[in-house]
C-alpha positions in Angstrom: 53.5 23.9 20.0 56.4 25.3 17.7 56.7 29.1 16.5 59.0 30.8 14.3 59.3 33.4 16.7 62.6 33.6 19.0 61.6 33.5 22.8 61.9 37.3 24.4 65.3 37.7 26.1 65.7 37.7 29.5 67.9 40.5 30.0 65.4 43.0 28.3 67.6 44.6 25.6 65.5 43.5 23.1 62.4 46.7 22.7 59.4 46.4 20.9 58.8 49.3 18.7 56.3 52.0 20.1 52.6 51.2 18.8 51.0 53.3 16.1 49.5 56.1 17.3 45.6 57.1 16.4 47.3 59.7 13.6 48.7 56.7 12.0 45.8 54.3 11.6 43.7 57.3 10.3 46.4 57.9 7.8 46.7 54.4 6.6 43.0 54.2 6.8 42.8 57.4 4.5 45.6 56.0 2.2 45.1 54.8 -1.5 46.1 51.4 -0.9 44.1 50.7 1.6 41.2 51.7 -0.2 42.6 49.3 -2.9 42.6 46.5 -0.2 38.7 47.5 1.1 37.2 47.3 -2.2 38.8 44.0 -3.3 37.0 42.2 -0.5 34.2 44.3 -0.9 33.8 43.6 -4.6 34.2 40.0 -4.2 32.4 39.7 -0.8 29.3 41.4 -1.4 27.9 40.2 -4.6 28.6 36.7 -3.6 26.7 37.5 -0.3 23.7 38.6 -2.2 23.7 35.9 -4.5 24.2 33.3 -2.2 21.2 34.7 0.2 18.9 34.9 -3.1 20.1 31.4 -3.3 18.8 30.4 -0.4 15.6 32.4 -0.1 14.4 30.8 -3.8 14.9 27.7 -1.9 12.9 28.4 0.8 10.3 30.2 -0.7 9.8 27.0 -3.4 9.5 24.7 -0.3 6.5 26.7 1.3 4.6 27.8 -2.4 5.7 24.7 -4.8 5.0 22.0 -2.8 4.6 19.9 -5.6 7.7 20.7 -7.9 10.0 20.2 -4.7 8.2 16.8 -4.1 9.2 16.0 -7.7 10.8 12.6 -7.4 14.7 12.6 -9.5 15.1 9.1 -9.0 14.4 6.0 -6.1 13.2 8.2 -3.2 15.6 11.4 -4.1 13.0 14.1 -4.9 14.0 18.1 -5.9 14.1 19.2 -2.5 16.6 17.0 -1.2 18.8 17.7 -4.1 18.3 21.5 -4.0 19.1 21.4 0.2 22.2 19.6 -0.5 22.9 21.8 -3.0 22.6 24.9 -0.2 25.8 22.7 1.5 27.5 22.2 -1.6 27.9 26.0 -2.3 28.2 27.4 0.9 31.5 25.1 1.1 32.3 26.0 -2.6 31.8 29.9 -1.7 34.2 29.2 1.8 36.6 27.5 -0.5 36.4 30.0 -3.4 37.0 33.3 -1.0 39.8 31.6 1.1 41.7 31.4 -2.5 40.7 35.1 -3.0 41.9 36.3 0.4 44.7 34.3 0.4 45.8 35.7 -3.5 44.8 38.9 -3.7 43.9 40.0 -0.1 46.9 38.9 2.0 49.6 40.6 0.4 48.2 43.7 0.9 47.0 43.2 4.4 50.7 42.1 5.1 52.2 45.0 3.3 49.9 47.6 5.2 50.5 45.1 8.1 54.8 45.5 8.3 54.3 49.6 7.3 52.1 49.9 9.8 54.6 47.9 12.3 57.5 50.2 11.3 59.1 46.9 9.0 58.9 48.9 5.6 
């Protein structure tokens, strides 16, 4: 298994900067672009959560009340059920794949920028 990091010297020279202290995360915690960073996931993360559990409670509460529409035959012996349950897969990859993009544009880069301050690095 490769890293980018150089191994630790032997001879000890090499410190590691002091941890933050409890002051410090509450001030970052308390700081303007934190708050930034918390309600960019929030913003995308909950709505998505709600729709996505709506999602799936319209499909479960059609497959106990209408019987009949989810035994609806599409085509062969593919009926509405089948197609709405895969559906349930589909999105939940789409939603994993959508929010990794998300995170990885617009969360990241703050987390890392917080991450180094925080670290002593900026």
């Amino acid at each position: 298994m490769a890293t980018d990091a150089p191994p630790p010297s032997k001879g000890g020279s090499g410190t590691r900067p002091a941890p933050p202290t409890t002051a410090e995360f509450i001030a970052e915690q308390e700081s303007a672009e934190f708050a930034e960073l918390r309600h960019t996931h929030r913003s995308f993360a909950f709505p998505l959560t709600v729709a996505f559990i709506a999602w799936y409670l319209l499909y479960v509460l059609l497959s106990n009340y209408a019987g009949d529409f989810m035994g609806t035959k599409l085509f062969g012996n593919i009926n509405v059920a089948l197609v709405l349950g895969l559906a349930q897969f589909l999105t939940t990859f789409l939603i994993a794949w959508w929010y990794s993009r998300h995170a990885a544009n617009r969360l990241d880069p703050k987390a890392e920028a917080i991450k180094s301050r925080m670290e002593g690095g900026a």
